[in-house]
Structure formats: structure tokens, C-alpha cells
C-alpha positions as a Markdown table, in Angstrom:
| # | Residue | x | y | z |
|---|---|---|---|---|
| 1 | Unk | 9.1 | -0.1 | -13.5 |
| 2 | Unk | 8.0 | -1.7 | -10.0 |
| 3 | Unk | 10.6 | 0.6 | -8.1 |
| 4 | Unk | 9.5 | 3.6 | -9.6 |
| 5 | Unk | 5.6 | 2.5 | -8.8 |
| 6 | Unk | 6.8 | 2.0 | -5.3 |
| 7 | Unk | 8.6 | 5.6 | -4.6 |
| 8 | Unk | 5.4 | 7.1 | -6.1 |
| 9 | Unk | 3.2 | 5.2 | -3.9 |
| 10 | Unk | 5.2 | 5.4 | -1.2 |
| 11 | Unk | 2.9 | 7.1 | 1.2 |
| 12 | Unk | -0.3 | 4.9 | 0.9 |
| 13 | Unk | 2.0 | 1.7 | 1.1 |
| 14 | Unk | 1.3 | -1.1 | 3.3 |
| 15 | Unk | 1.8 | -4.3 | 1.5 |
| 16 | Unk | 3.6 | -5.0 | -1.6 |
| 17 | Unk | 0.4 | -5.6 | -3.3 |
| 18 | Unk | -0.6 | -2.1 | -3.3 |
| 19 | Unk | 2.4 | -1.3 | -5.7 |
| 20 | Unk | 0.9 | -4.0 | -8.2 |
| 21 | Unk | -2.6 | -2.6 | -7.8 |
| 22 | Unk | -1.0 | 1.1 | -8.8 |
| 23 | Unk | 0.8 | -0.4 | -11.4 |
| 24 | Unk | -2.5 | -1.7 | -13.2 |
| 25 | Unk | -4.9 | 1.0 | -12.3 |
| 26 | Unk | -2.9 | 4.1 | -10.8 |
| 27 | Unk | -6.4 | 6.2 | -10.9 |
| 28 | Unk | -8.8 | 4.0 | -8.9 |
| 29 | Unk | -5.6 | 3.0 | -6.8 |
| 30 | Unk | -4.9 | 6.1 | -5.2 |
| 31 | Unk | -8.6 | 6.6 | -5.1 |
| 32 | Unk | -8.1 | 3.5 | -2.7 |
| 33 | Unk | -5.4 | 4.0 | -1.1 |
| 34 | Unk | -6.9 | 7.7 | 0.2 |
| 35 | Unk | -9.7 | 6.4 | 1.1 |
| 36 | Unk | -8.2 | 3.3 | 2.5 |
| 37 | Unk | -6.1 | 6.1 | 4.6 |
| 38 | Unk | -9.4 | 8.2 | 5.5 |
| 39 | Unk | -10.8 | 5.0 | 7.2 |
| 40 | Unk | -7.8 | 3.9 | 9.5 |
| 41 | Unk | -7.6 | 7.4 | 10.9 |
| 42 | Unk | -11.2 | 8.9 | 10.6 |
| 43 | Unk | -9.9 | 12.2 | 8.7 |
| 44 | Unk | -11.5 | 12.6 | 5.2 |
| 45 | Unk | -8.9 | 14.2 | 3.5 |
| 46 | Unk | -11.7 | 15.9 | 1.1 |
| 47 | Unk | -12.5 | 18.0 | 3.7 |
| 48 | Unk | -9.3 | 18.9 | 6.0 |
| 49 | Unk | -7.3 | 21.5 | 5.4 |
| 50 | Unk | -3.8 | 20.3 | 5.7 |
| 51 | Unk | -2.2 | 23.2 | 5.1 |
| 52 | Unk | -3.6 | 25.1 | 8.3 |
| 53 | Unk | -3.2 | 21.4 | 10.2 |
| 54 | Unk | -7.2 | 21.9 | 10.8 |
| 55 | Unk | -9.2 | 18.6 | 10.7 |
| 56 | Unk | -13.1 | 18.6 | 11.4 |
| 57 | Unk | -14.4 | 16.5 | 14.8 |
């Protein structure tokens, strides 16, 4: 099952331990992971609209 964890995470991974924590909670995981995401690049993804590519300042 840890392969198949790991193609659905794919995007948020960045260390092998990520694909364990989805395995046990996928919910509060990708809650993680986005938020993880949101930090490193200072987008919050709740409020960009990534289908027009616009991002607020």
C-alpha cells in the first residue's frame, strides 16, 4: 500500500516520513502538508486563485 500512498502524495512529498504520516492520518496529513507548502512559499492556497495564476501580495 506504501507505493500507492506515495503517488497520491506525491506533490507535498519531501521526506519518506510524510508518506507514513498519510498512511495513518490522510486527513490531518494533507491538512499538513498544504499548510506545510503555504509556509515555504508565503502563498496560502485558501486564498489564490490558481486557476487564473493570481496570488495575493
Amino acid at each position: 500500500m506504501l507505493p500507492k500512498y506515495e503517488e497520491e502524495i506525491a506533490q507535498w512529498k519531501i521526506q519518506d516520513e510524510d508518506v507514513l504520516s498519510y498512511a495513518l492520518f490522510p486527513q490531518v496529513a494533507v491538512d499538513f502538508f498544504k499548510y506545510r507548502q503555504a509556509q515555504k512559499t508565503g502563498v496560502d492556497p485558501a486564498v489564490a486563485d490558481t486557476g487564473n495564476k493570481a496570488y495575493p501580495v
